[in-house]
DRENPA-3360 file (N, C-alpha, C; in nm, 2 decimals, always signed):
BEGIN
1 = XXXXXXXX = -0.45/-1.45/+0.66/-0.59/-1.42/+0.61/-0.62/-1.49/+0.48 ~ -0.73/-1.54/+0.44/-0.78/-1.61/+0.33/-0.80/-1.47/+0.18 ~ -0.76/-1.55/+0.12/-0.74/-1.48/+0.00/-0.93/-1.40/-0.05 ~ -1.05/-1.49/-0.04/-1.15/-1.40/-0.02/-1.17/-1.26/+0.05 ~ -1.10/-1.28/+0.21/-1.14/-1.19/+0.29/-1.03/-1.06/+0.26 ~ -0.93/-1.09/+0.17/-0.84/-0.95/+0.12/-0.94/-0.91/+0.02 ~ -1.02/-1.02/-0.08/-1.07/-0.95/-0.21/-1.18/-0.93/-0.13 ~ -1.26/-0.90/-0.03/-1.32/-0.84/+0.02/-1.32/-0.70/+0.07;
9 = XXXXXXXX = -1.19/-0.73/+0.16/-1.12/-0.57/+0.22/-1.11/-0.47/+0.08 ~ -1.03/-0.55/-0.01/-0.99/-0.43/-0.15/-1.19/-0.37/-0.21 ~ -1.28/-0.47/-0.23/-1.38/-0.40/-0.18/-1.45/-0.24/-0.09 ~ -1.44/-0.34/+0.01/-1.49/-0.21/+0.10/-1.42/-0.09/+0.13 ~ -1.29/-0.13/+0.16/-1.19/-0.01/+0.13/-1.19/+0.07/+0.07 ~ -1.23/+0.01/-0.11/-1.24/+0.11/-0.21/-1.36/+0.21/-0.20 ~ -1.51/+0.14/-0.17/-1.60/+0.24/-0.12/-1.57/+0.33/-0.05 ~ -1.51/+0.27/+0.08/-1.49/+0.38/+0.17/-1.43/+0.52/+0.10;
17 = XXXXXXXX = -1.32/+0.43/+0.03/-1.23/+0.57/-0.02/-1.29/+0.65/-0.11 ~ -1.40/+0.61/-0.18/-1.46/+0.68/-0.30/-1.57/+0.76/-0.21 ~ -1.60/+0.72/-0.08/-1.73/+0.80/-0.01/-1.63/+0.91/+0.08 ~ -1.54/+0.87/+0.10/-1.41/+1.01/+0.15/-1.41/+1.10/+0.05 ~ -1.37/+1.04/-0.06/-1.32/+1.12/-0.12/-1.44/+1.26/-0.20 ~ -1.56/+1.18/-0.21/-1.62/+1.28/-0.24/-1.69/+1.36/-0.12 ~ -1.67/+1.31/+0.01/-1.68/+1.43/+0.11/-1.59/+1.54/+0.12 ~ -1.42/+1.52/+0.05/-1.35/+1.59/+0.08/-1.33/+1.70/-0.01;
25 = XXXXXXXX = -1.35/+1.67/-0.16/-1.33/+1.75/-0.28/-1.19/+1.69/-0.36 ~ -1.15/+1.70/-0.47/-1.07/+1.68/-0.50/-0.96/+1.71/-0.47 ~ -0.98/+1.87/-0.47/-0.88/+1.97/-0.48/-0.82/+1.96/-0.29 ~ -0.86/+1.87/-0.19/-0.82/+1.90/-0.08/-0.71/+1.82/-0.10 ~ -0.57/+1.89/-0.01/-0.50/+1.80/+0.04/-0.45/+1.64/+0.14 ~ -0.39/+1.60/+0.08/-0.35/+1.45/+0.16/-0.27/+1.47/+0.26 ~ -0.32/+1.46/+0.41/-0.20/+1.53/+0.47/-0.07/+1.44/+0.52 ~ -0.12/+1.30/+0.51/-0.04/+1.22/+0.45/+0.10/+1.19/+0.36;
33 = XXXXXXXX = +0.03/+1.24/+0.21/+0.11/+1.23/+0.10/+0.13/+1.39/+0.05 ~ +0.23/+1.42/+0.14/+0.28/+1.58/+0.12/+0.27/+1.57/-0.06 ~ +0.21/+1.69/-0.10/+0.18/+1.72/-0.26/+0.09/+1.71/-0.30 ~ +0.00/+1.59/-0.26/-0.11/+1.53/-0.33/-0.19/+1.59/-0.22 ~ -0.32/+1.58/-0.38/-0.46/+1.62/-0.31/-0.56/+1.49/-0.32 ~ -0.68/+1.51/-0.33/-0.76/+1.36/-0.34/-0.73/+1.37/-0.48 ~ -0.76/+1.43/-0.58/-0.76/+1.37/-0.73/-0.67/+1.27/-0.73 ~ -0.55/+1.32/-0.74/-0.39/+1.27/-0.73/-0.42/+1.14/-0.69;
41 = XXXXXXXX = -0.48/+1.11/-0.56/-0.48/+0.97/-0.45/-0.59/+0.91/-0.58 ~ -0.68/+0.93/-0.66/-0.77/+0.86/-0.68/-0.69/+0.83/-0.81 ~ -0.66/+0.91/-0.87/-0.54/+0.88/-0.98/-0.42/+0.73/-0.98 ~ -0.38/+0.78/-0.91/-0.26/+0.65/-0.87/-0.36/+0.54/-0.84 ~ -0.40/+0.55/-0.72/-0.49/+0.40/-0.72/-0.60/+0.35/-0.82 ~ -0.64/+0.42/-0.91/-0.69/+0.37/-0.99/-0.54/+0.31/-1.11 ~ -0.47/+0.36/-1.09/-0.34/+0.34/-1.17/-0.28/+0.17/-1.13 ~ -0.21/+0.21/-1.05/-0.21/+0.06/-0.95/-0.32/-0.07/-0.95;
49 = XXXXXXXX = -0.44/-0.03/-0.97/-0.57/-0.11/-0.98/-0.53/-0.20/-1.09 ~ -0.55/-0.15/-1.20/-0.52/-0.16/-1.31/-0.43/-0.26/-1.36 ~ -0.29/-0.19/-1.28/-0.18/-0.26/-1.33/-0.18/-0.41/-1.24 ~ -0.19/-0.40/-1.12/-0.22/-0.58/-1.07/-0.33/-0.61/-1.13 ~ -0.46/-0.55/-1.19/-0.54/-0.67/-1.28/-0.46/-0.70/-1.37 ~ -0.38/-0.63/-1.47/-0.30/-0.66/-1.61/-0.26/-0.81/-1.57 ~ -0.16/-0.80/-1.43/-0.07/-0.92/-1.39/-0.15/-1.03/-1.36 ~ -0.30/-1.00/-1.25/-0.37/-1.13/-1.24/-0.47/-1.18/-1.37;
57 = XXXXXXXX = -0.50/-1.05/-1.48/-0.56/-1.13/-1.56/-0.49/-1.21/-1.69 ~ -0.34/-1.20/-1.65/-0.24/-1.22/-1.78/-0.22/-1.12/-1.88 ~ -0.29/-1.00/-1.86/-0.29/-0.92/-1.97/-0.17/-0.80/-1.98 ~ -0.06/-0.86/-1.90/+0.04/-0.74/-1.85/+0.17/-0.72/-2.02 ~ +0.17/-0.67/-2.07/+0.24/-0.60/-2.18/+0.37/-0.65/-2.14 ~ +0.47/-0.63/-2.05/+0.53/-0.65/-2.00/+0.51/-0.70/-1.83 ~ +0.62/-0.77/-1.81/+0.60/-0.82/-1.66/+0.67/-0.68/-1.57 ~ +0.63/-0.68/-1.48/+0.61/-0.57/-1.35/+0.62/-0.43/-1.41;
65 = XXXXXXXX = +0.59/-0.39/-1.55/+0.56/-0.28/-1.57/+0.45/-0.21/-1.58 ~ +0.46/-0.07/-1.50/+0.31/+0.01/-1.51/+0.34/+0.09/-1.60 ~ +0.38/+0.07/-1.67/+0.34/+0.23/-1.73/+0.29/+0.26/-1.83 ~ +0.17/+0.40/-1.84/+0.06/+0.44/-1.83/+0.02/+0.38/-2.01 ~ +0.12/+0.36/-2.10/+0.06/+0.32/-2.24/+0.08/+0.17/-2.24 ~ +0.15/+0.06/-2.14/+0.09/-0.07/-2.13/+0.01/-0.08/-2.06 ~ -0.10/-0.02/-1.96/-0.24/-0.01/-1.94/-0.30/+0.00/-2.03 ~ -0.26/+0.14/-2.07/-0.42/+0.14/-2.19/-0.44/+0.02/-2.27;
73 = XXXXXXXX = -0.28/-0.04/-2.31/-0.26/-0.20/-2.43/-0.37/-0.31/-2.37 ~ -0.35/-0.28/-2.21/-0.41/-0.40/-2.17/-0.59/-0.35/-2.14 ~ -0.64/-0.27/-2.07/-0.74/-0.24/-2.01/-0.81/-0.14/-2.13 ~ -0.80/-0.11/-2.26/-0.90/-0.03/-2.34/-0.98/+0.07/-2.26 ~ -1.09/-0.02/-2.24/-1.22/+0.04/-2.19/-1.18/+0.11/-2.05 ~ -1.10/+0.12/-1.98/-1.07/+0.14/-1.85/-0.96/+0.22/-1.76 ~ -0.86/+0.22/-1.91/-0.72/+0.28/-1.85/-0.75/+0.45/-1.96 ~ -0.81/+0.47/-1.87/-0.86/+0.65/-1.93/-0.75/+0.72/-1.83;
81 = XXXXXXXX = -0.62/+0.84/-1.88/-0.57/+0.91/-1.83/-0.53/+1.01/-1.83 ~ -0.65/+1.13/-1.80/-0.75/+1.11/-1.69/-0.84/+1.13/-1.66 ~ -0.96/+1.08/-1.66/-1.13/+1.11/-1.67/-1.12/+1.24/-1.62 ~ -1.22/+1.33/-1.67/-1.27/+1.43/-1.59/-1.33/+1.44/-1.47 ~ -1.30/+1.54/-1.36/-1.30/+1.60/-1.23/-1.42/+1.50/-1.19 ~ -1.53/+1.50/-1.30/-1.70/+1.48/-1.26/-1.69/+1.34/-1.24 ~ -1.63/+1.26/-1.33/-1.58/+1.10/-1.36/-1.51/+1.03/-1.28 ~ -1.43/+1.12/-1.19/-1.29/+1.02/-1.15/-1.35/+0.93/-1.03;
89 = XXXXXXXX = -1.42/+0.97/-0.95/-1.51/+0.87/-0.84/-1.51/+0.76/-0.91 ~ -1.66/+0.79/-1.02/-1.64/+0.65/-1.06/-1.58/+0.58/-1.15 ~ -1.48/+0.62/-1.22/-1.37/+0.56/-1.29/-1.29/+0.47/-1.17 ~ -1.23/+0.56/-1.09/-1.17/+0.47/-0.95/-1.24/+0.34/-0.90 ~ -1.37/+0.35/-0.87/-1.48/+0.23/-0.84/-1.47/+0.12/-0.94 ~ -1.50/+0.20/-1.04/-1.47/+0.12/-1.18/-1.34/+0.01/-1.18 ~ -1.25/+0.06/-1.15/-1.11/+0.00/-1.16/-1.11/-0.09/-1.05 ~ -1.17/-0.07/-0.97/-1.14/-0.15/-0.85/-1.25/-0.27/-0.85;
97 = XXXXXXXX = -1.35/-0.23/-0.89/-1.45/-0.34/-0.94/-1.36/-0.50/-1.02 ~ -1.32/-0.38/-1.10/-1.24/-0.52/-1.17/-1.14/-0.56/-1.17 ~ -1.04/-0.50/-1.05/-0.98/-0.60/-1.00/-1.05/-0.66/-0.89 ~ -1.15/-0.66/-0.82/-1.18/-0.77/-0.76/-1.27/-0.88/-0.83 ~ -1.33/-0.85/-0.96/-1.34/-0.95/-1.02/-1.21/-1.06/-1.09 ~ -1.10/-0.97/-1.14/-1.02/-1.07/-1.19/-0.99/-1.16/-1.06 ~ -0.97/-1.11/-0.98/-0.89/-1.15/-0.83/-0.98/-1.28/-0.83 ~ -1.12/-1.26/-0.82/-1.23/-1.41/-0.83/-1.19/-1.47/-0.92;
105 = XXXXXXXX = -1.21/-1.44/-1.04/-1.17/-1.54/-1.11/-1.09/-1.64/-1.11 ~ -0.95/-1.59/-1.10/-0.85/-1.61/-1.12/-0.82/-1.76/-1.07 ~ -0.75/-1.84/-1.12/-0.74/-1.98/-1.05/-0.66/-1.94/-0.94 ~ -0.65/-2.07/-0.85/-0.59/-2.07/-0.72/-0.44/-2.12/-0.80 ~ -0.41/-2.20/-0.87/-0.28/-2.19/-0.95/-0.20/-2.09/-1.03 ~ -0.29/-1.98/-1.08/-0.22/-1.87/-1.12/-0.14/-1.85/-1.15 ~ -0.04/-1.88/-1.22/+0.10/-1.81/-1.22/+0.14/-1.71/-1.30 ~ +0.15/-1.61/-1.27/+0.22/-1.47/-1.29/+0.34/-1.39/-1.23;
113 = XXXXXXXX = +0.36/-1.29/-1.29/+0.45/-1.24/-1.21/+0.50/-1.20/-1.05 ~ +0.50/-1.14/-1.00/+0.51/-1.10/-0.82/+0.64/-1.04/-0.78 ~ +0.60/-0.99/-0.71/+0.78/-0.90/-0.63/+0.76/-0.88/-0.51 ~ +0.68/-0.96/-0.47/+0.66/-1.02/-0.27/+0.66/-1.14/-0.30 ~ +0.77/-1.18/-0.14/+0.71/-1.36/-0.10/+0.60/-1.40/-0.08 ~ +0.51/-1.49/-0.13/+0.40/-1.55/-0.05/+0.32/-1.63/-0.14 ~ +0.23/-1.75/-0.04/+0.23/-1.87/-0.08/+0.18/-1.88/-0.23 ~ +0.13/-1.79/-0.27/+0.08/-1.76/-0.40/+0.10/-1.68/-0.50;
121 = XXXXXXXX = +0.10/-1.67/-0.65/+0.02/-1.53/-0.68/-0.08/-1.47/-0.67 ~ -0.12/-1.55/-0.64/-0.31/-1.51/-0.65/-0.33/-1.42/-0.48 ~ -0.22/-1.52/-0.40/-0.26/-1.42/-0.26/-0.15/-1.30/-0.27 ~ -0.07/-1.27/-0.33/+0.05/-1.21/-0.31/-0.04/-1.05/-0.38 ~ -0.13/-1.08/-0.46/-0.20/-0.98/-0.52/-0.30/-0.94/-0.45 ~ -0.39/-1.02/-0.39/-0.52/-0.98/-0.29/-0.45/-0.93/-0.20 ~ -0.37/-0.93/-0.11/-0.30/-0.92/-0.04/-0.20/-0.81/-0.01 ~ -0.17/-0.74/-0.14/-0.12/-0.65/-0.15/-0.21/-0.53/-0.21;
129 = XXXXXXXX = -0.31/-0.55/-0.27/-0.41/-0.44/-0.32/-0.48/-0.43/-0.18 ~ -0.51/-0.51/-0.10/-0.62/-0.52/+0.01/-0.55/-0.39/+0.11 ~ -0.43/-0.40/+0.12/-0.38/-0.30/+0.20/-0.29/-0.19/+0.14 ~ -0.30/-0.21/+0.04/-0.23/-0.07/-0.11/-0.38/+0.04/-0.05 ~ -0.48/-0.03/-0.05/-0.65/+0.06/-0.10/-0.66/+0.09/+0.08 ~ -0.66/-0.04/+0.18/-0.72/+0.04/+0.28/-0.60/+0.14/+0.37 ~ -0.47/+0.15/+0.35/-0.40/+0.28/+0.34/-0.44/+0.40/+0.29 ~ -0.50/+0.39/+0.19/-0.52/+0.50/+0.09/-0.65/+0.57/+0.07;
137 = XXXXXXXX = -0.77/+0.45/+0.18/-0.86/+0.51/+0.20/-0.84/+0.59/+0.35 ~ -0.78/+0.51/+0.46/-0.70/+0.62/+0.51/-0.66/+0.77/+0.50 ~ -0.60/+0.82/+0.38/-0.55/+0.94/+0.34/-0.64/+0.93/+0.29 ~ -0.74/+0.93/+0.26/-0.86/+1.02/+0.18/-0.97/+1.06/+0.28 ~ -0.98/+0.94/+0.40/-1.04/+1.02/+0.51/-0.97/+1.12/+0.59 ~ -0.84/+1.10/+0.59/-0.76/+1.24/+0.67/-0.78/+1.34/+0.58 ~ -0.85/+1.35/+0.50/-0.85/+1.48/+0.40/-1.05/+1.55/+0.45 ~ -1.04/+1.47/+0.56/-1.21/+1.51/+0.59/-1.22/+1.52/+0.78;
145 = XXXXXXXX = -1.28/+1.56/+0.85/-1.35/+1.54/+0.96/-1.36/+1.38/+1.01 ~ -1.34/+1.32/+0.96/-1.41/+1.16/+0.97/-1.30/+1.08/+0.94 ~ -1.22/+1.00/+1.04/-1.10/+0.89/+1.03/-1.14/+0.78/+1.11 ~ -1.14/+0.68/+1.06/-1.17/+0.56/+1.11/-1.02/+0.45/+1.10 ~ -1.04/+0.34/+1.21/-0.87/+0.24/+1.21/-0.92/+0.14/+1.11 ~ -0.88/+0.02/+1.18/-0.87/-0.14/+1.10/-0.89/-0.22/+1.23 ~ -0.96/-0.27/+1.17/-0.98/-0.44/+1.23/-0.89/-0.45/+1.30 ~ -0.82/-0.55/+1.39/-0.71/-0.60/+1.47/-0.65/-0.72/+1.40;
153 = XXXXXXXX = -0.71/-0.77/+1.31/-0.66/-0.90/+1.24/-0.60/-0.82/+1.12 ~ -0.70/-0.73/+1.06/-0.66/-0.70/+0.94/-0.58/-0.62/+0.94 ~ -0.52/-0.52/+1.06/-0.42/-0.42/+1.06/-0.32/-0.52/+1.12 ~ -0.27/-0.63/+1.18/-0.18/-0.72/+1.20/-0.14/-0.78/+1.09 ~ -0.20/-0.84/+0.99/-0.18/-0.86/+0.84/-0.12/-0.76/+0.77 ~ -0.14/-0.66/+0.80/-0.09/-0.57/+0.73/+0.08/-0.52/+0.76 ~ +0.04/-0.53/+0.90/+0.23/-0.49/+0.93/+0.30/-0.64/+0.90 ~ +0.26/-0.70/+0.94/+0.30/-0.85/+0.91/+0.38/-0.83/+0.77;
161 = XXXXXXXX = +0.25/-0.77/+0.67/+0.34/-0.78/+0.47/+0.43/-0.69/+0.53 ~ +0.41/-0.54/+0.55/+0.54/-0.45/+0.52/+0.66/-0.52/+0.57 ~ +0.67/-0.55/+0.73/+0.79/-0.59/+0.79/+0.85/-0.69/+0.71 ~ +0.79/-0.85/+0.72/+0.79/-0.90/+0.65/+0.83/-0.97/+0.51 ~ +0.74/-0.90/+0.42/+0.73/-0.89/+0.27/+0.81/-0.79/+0.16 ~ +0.77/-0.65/+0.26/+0.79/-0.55/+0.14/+0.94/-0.45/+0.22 ~ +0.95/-0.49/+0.34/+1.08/-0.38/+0.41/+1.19/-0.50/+0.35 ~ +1.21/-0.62/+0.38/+1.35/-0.67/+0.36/+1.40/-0.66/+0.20;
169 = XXXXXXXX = +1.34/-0.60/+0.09/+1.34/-0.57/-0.04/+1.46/-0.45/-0.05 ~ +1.46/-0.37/+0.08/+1.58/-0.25/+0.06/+1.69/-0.33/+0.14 ~ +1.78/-0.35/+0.06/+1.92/-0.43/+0.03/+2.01/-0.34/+0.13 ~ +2.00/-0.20/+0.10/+2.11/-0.06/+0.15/+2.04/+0.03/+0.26 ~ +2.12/+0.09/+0.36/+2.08/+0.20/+0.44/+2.20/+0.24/+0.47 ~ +2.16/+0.40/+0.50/+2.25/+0.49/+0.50/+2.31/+0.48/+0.70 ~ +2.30/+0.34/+0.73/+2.34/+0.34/+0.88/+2.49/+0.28/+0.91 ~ +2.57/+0.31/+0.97/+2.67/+0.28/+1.03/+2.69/+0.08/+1.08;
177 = XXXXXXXX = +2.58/+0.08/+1.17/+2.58/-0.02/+1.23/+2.39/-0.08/+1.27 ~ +2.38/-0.19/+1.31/+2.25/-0.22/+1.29/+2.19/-0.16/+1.45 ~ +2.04/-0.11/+1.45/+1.95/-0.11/+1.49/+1.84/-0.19/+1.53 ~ +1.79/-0.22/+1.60/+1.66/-0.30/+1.62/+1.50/-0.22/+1.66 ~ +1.43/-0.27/+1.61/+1.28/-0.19/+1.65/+1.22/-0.31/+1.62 ~ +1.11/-0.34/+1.74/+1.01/-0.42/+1.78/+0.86/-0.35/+1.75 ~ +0.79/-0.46/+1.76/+0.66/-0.42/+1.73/+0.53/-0.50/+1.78 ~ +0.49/-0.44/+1.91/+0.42/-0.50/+2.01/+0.27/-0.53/+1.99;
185 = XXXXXXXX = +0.17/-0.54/+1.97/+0.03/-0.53/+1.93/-0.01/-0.52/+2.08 ~ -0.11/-0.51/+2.15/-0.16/-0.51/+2.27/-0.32/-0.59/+2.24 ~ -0.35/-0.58/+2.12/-0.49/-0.68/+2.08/-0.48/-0.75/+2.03 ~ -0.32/-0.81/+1.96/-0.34/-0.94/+1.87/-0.24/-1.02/+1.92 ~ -0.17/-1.15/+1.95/-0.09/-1.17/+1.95/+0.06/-1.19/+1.94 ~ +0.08/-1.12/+1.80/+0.15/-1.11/+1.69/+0.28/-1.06/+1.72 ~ +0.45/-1.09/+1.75/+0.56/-0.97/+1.76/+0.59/-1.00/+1.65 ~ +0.68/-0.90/+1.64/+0.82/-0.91/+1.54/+0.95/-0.80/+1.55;
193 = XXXXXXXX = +1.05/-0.84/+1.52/+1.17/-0.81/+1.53/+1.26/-0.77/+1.41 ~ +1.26/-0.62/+1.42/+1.29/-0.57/+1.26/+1.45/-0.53/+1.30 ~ +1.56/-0.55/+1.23/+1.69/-0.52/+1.21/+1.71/-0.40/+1.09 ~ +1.73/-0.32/+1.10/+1.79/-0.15/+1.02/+1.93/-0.19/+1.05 ~ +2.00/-0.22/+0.89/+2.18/-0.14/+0.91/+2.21/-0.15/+0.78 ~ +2.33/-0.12/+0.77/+2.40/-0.09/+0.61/+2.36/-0.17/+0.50 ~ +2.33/-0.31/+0.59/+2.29/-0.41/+0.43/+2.14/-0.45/+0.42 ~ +2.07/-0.30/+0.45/+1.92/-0.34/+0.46/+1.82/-0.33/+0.57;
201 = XXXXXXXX = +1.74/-0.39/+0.54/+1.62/-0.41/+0.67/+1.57/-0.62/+0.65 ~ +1.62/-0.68/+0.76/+1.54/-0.81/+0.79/+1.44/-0.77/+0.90 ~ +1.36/-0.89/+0.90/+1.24/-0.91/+1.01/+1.26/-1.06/+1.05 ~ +1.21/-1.09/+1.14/+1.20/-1.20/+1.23/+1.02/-1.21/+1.28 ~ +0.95/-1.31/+1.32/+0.90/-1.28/+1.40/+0.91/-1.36/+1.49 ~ +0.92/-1.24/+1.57/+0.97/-1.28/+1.74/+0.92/-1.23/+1.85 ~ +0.92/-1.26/+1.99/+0.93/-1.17/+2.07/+1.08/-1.15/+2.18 ~ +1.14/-1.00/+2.10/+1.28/-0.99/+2.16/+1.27/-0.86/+2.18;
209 = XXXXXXXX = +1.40/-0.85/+2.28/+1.45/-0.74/+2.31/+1.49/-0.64/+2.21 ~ +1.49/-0.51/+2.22/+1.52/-0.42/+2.05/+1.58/-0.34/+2.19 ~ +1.62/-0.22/+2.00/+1.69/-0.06/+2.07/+1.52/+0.00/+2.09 ~ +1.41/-0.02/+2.01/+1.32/+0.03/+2.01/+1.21/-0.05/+2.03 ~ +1.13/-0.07/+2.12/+0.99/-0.14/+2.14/+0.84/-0.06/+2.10 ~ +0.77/-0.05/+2.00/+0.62/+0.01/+1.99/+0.53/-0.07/+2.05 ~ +0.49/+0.01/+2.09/+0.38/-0.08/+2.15/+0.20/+0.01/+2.17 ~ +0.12/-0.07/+2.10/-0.02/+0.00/+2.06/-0.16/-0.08/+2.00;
217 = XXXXXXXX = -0.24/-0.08/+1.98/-0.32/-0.14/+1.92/-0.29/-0.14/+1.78 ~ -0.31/-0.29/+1.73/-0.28/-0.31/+1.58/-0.33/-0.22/+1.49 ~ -0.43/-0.14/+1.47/-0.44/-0.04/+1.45/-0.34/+0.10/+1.39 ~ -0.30/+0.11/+1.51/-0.23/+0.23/+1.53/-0.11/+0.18/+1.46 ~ -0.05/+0.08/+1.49/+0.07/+0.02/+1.51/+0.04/+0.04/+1.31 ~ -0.01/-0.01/+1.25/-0.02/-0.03/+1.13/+0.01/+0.07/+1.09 ~ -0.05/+0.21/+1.16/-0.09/+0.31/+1.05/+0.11/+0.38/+1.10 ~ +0.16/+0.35/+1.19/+0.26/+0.38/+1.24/+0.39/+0.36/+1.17;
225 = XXXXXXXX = +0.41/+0.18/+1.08/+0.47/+0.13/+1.04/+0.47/+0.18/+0.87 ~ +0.35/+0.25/+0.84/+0.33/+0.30/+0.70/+0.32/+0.46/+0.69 ~ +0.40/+0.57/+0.83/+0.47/+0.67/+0.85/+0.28/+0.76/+0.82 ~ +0.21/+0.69/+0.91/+0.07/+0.75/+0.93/+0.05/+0.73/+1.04 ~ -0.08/+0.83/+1.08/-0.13/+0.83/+1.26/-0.05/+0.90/+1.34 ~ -0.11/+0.87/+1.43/-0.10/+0.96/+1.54/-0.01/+0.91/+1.65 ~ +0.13/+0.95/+1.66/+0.24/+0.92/+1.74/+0.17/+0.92/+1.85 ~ +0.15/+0.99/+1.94/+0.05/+0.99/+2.06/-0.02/+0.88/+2.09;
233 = XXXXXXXX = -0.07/+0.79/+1.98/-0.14/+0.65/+2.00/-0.07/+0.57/+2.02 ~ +0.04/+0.53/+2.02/+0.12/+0.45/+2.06/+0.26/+0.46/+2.15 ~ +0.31/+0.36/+2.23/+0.41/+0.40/+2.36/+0.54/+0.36/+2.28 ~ +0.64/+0.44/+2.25/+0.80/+0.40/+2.25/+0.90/+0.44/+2.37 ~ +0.93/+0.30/+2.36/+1.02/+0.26/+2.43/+1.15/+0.21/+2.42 ~ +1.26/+0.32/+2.46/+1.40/+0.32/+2.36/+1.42/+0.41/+2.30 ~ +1.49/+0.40/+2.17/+1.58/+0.51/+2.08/+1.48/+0.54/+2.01 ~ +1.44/+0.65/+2.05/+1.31/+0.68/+1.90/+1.44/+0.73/+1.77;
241 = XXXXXXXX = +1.55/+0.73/+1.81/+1.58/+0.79/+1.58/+1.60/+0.65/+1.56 ~ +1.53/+0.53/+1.63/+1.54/+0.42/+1.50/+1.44/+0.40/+1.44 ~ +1.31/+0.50/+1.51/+1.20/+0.51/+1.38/+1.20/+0.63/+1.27 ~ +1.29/+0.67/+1.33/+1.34/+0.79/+1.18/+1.45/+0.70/+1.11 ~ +1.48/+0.62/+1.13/+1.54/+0.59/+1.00/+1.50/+0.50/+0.92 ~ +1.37/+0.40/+1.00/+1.23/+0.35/+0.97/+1.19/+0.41/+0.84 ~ +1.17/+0.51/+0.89/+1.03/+0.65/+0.84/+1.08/+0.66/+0.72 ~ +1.24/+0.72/+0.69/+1.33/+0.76/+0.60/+1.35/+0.66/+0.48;
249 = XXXXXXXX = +1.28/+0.54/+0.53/+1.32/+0.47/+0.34/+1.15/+0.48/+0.29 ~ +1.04/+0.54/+0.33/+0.92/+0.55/+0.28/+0.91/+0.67/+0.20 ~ +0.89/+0.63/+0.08/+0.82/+0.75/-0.02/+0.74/+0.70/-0.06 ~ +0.60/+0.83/-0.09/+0.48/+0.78/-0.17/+0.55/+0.84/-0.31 ~ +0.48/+0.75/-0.44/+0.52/+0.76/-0.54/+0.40/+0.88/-0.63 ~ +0.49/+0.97/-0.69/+0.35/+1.07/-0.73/+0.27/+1.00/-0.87 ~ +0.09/+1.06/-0.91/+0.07/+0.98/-0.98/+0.11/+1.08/-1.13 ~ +0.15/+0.98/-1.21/+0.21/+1.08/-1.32/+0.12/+1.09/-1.46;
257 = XXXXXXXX = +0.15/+1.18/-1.52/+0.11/+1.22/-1.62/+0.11/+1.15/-1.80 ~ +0.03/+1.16/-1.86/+0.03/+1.11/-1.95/+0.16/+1.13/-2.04 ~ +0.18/+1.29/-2.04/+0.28/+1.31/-2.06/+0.42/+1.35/-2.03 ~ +0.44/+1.27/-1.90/+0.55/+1.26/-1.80/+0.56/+1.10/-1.82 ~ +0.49/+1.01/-1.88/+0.52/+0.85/-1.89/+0.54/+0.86/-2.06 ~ +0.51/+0.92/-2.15/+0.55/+0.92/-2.27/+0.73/+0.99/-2.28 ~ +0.76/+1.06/-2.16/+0.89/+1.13/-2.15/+0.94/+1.04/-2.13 ~ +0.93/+0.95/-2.02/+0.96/+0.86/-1.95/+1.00/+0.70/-2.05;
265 = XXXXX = +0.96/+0.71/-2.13/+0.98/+0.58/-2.25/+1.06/+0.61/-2.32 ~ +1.04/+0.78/-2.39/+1.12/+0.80/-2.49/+1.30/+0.79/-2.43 ~ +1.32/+0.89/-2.29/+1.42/+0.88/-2.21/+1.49/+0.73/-2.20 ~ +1.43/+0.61/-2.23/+1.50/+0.50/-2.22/+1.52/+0.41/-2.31 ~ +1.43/+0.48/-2.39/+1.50/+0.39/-2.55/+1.63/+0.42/-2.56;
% end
C-alpha cells in the first residue's frame, strides 16, 4: 500500500474511533483489552500518536523512547497527561491530526529511528500507526452495538505487517519443537506461512502445507491474527493449540500514569 493511503486510513480510523468512542462512554469496557475501558484506549493511542510524531518530526528526546516526560519535551502544546473526561475526544483527534500532518510533511528520505523492516521510515511509520488506530478503533466499536471489518486490501496489509514485520521480533517461545500455522484469505490473494518454536516466530510468504490452516475473509483473518473477532468467522483446519500459542505472545500494553512513568525513571537511574 502507498504511504498516502496508510496516512489516510490513520485518518479515518481515528474519526471512527473518536465517533465510537463517544457513542460508548468512557467509562465502558474494551472487551478486547481485558482492564481497559474507552478512556484508557483513547489514552494510549493518543500516547502512541504522539510518540511516532516525536520520531517522524525528529523531535524524539531520545530514540524509541515513550515515555510520558519526553513527550511533553517534545509536543508542549499537546502531550497533556490527562485532559479531562470532557477533553479527551478531542485531545485524541488532536493528536492524531498531527501525526497525519507530520506523516505529510515528512520527506520521502526521512531518516529516523524504526523497530520494523520496511522500505522506509516514512512508510514503516504510516504503516504502523495506520493499523496501531484501525485495531483500536475496532475496540472502541466493540464497546458499542455497532462493529464494522476492513477493506480486503487494507486488512491483508495488515496481517502481512504483524506476520511479517512485527511476530519475527520474539526471538523465544515457550515450545518444545516447531509448529506451523497458515493463513488463507478467501478475498485477496495473499498466503503466508508462520513457523512458532523455541527460537521464535518466522514468516514466509507462501502457499504451504501447516499443522494449522485459517482460512476466512481478510477481514476476519486480520482481526484473528491480532487475538480479536469472532472465531466462528473463520474455518481451522488442524491443531487449533497452535493458535493458542499464537494468541499467548500478545499483550496489550496498559496506558500509564503520570505518576507510574515518573516511578518508572526514577526506578532506573
Amino acid at each position: 500500500m502507498e504511504i498516502d493511503t496508510h496516512i489516510e486510513a490513520i485518518r479515518r480510523e481515528g474519526e471512527r474511533l473518536a465517533a465510537a468512542a463517544s457513542r460508548a462512554g468512557l467509562d465502558d469496557p474494551i472487551p478486547w483489552c481485558p482492564g481497559w475501558n474507552t478512556r484508557e484506549l483513547l489514552r494510549h493511542l493518543s500516547e502512541i500518536h504522539l510518540w511516532a510524531a516525536s520520531h517522524v518530526a525528529r523531535r524524539a528526546v531520545r530514540e524509541g523512547v515513550s515515555e510520558l516526560v519526553d513527550l511533553e519535551a517534545a509536543w508542549p502544546d499537546l502531550a497533556i497527561f490527562w485532559p479531562d473526561d470532557e477533553d479527551l475526544i478531542d485531545h485524541y483527534l488532536a493528536t492524531n491530526a498531527n501525526l497525519g500532518t507530520e506523516l505529510e510533511s515528512a520527506p520521502p528520505d526521512l531518516a529516523t529511528w524504526t523497530f520494523l523492516p520496511s522500505p522506509s521510515p516514512r512508510q514503516m511509520w504510516a504503516r504502523r500507526q495506520a493499523h496501531e488506530t484501525a485495531i483500536h478503533r475496532f475496540d472502541a466499536e466493540s464497546a458499542t452495538a455497532s462493529v464494522s471489518g476492513f477493506d480486503p486490501t487494507f486488512a491483508s496489509d495488515g496481517i502481512d505487517e504483524i506476520l511479517t514485520a512485527m511476530a519475527p521480533r520474539t526471538k523465544e517461545l515457550p515450545l518444545e519443537s516447531d509448529v506451523t500455522m497458515a493463513i488463507h484469505p478467501t478475498d485477496v490473494g495473499e498466503r503466508w506461512l508462520v513457523t512458532l518454536g523455541p527460537n521464535g516466530i518466522e514468516t514466509i510468504r507462501a502457499d504451504s502445507p501447516a499443522d494449522l490452516v485459517l482460512t476466512g475473509l481478510a477481514s476476519d483473518l486480520y482481526l484473528a491474527v491480532w487475538n480479536r473477532g469472532d472465531d466462528a468467522a473463520i474455518a481451522l483446519t488442524g491443531d487449533p493449540t497452535v493458535l493458542d500459542a499464537w494468541r499467548a505472545r500478545h499483550r496489550s500494553r496498559w496506558p500509564r500514569t503520570r505518576e507510574e512513568d515518573e516511578a518508572r525513571a526514577q526506578a532506573a537511574r
